[in-house]
C-alpha positions in Angstrom: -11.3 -30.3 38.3 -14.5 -29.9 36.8 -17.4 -31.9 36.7 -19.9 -31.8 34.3 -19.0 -33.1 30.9 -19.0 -30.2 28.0 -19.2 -31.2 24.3 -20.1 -28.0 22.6 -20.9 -24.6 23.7 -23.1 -21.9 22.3 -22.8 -19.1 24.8 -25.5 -16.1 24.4 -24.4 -12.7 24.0 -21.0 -13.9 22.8 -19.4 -14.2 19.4 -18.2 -17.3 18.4 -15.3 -17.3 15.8 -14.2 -20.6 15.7 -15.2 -23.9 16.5 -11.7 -26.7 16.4 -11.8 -30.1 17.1 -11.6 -29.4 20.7 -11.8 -25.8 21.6 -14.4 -23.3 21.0 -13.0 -19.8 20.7 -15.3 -16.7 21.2 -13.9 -12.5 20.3 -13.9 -10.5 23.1 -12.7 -7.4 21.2 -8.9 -7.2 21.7 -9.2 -10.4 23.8 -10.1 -13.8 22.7 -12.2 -16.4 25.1 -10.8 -20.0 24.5 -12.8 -23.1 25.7 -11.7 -26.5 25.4 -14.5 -28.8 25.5 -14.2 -32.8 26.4 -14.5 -33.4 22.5 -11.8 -35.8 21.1 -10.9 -36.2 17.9 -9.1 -39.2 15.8 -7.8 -40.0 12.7 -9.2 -36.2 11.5 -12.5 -37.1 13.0 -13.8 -35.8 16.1 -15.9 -38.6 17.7 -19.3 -38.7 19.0 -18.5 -39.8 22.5 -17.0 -37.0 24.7 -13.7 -37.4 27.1 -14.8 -36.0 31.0 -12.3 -34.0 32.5 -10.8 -33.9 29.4 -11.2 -29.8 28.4 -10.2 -29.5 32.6 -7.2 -31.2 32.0 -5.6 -29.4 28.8 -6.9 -26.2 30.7 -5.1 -26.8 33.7 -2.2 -28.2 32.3 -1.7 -24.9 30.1 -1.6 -23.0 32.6 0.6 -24.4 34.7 3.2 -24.4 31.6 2.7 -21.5 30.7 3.1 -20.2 34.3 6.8 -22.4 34.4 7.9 -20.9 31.3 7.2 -17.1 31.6 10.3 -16.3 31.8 11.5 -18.2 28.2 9.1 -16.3 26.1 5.8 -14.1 26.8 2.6 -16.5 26.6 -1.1 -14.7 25.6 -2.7 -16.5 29.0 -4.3 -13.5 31.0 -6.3 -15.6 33.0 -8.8 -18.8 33.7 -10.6 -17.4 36.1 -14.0 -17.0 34.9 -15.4 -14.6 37.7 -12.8 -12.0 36.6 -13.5 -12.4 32.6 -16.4 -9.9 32.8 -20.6 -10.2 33.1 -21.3 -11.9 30.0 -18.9 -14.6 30.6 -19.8 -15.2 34.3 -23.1 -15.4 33.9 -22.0 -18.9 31.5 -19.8 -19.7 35.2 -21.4 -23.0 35.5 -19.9 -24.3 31.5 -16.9 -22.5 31.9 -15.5 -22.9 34.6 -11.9 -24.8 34.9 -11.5 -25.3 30.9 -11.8 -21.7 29.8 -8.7 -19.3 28.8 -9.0 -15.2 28.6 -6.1 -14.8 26.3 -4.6 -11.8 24.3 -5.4 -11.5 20.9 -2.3 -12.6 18.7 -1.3 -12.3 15.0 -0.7 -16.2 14.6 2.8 -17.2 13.1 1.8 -20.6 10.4 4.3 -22.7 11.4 3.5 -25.5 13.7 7.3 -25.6 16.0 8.0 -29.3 16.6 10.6 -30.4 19.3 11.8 -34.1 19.2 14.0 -35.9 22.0 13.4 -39.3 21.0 12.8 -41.2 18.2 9.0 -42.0 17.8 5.7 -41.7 15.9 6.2 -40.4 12.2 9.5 -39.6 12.9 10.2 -42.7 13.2 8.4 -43.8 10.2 10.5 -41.1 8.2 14.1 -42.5 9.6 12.9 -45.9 8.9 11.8 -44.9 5.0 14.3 -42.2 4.3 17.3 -42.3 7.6 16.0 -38.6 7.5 13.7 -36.6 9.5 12.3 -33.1 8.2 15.7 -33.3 6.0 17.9 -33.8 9.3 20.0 -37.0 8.6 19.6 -38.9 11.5 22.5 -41.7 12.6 22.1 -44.9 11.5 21.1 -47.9 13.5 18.8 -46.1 15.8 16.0 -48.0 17.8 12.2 -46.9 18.2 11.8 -44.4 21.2 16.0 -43.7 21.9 16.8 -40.7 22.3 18.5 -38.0 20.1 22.2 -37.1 21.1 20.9 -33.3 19.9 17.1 -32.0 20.4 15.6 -32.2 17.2 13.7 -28.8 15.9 11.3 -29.6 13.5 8.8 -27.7 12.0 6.0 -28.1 10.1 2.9 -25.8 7.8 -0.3 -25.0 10.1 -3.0 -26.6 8.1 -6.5 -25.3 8.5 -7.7 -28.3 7.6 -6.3 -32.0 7.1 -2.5 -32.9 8.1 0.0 -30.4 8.9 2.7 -30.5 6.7 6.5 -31.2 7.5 9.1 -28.9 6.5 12.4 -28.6 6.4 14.6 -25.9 8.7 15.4 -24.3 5.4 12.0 -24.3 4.0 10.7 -22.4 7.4 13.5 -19.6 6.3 11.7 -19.1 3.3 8.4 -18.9 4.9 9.2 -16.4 7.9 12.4 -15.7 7.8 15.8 -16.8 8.4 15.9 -14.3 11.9 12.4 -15.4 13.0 12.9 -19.1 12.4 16.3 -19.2 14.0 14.0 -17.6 17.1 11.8 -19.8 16.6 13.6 -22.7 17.0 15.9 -21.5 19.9 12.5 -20.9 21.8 11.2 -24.1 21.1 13.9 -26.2 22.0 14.4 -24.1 25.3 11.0 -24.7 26.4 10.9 -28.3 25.4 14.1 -28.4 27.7 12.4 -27.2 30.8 9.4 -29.6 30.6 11.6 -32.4 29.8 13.3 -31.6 33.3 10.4 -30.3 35.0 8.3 -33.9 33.8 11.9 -35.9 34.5 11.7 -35.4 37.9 9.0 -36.8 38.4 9.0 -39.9 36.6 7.7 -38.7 33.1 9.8 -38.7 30.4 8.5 -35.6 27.8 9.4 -37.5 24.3 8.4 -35.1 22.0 5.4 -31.7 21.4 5.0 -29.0 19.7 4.0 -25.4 20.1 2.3 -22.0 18.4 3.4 -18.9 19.0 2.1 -15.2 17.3 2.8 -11.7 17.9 1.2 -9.5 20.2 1.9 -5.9 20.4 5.3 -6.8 18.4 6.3 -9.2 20.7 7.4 -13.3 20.2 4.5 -14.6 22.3 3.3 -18.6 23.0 0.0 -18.9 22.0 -2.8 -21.7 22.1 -1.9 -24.8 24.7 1.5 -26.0 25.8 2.8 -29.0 27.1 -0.4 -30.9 27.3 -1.3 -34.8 26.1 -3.5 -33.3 23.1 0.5 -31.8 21.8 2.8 -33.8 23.4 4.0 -37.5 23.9 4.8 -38.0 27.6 6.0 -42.0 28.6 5.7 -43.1 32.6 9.6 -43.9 32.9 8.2 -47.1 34.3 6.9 -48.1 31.0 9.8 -47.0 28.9 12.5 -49.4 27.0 14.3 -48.9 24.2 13.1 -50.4 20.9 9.5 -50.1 21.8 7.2 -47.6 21.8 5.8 -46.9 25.0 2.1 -46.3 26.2 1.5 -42.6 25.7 -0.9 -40.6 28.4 -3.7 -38.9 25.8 -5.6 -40.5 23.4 -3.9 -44.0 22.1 -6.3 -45.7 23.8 -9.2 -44.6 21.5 -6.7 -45.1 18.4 -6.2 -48.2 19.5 -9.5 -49.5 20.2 -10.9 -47.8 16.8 -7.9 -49.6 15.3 -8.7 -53.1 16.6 -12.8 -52.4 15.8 -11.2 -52.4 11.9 -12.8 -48.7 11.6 -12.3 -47.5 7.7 -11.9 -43.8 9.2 -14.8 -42.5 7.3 -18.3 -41.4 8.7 -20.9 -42.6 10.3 -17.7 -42.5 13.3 -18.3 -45.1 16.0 -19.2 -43.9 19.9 -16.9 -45.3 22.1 -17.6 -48.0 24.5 -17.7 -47.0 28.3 -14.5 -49.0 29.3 -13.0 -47.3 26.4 -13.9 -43.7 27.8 -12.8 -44.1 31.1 -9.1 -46.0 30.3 -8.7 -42.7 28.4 -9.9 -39.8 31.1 -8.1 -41.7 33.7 -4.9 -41.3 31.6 -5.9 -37.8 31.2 -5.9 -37.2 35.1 -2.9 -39.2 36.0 -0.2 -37.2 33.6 -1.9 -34.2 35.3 -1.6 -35.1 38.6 1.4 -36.5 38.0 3.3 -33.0 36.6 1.2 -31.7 39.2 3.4 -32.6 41.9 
């Protein structure tokens, strides 16, 4: 786990191509350098007051999954150690060290692949409005936070900017497919199923994420982060009961507190308080150490 506390990078003598709402990504040729920073973002905003341990966490986390599901679907992960990502990135060691990806260089599929196994956030919010989620009828008489009889695939449009958008099954046919988003989904739902054992077993319950995946060299590859608090909802079994939506480990917290401050979600954004920040990096460590086991 790292130490020092990274909010932005500007590394000299590499390129940077993108700068996200938590990771700053740098072109290394037919490679691309991903570093995810302790920036968090809320309500489309990312905030002035950094998470520590945050970038380590997503980093590490990443590559564990990825590690677990190899044998699902290719990922792009080559490595995250920094001494063996070349002289002009070692010589940036002391920044990049435990939150930095080397990763192959993918032709990125627009489709965000959403898995559900419970019933929770705005799919919940759809059931309640429509007894429909992403155009799946849904049972009626469900509670908040049950689980689905089926795993529920459902996709959504990768927005550059702003919200992604929900689609229906039928709608990702259209977009990529009928053959690709049949893979697609089969894909997701199998690697959903192997963290929600893999986090079952040791007392987490994986609710619901959501995953990228692109093409490399022709192949179905998982791309950017998987399985982490920043896309997924995991509940401490310990905490769970149906017809309430548990505490999630990531970034409620902040939500909350900007919530209860009566925040208008429009600049100037609000630091957080100190209480605030560590509630949230502690929940950051625990689901790692906790999967970690």
């Amino acid at each position: 786990m790292t130490t020092n506390t990274v909010t932005q990078t500007d590394l000299e003598g590499l390129r940077l191509i993108n700068r996200g709402k938590v990771r700053d990504i740098y072109d290394l040729d037919d490679k691309l350098l991903i570093v995810t920073t302790d920036r968090i973002s809320a309500f489309d905003h990312v905030l002035p007051t950094a998470i520590p341990d945050k970038g380590a966490v997503l980093t590490g986390m990443s590559e564990r999954w990825f590690g677990l599901t190899e044998d699902i679907v290719p990922n792009h992960l080559i490595t995250t150690d920094v001494d063996a990502m070349g002289d002009d990135v070692r010589r940036h060691a002391d920044v990049l060290r435990g939150r930095t990806m080397l990763v192959k260089r993918a032709e990125r599929i627009d489709a965000e692949c959403v898995v559900r196994g419970y019933i929770t956030g705005s799919g919940w919010v759809d059931y309640q409005r429509t007894g429909q989620i992403c155009g799946i009828d849904i049972p009626a008489g469900m509670q908040e936070a049950e689980p689905f009889a089926d795993t529920l695939f459902t996709p959504a449009t990768k927005a550059e900017t702003g919200h992604d958008e929900n689609i229906s099954f039928a709608q990702l046919s259209d977009l990529v497919g009928a053959e690709l988003a049949g893979r697609l989904r089969d894909v997701s739902i199998a690697v959903y199923s192997r963290g929600r054992d893999y986090a079952g077993e040791r007392g987490i319950i994986l609710a619901d994420t959501k995953f990228e995946f692109g093409w490399v060299d022709g192949e179905l590859t998982l791309i950017d982060e998987v399985l982490t608090p920043d896309s997924s909802r995991f509940w401490d079994v310990a905490e769970y009961d149906v017809g309430l939506s548990p505490p999630s480990f990531d970034k409620q917290i902040v939500r909350n507190h900007l919530i209860e401050i009566g925040w208008d979600r429009e600049p100037p954004i609000p630091a957080l308080p100190d209480e605030i920040v560590e509630r949230t990096a502690a929940r950051y460590r625990d689901i790692r150490e906790r999967l970690a086991a």
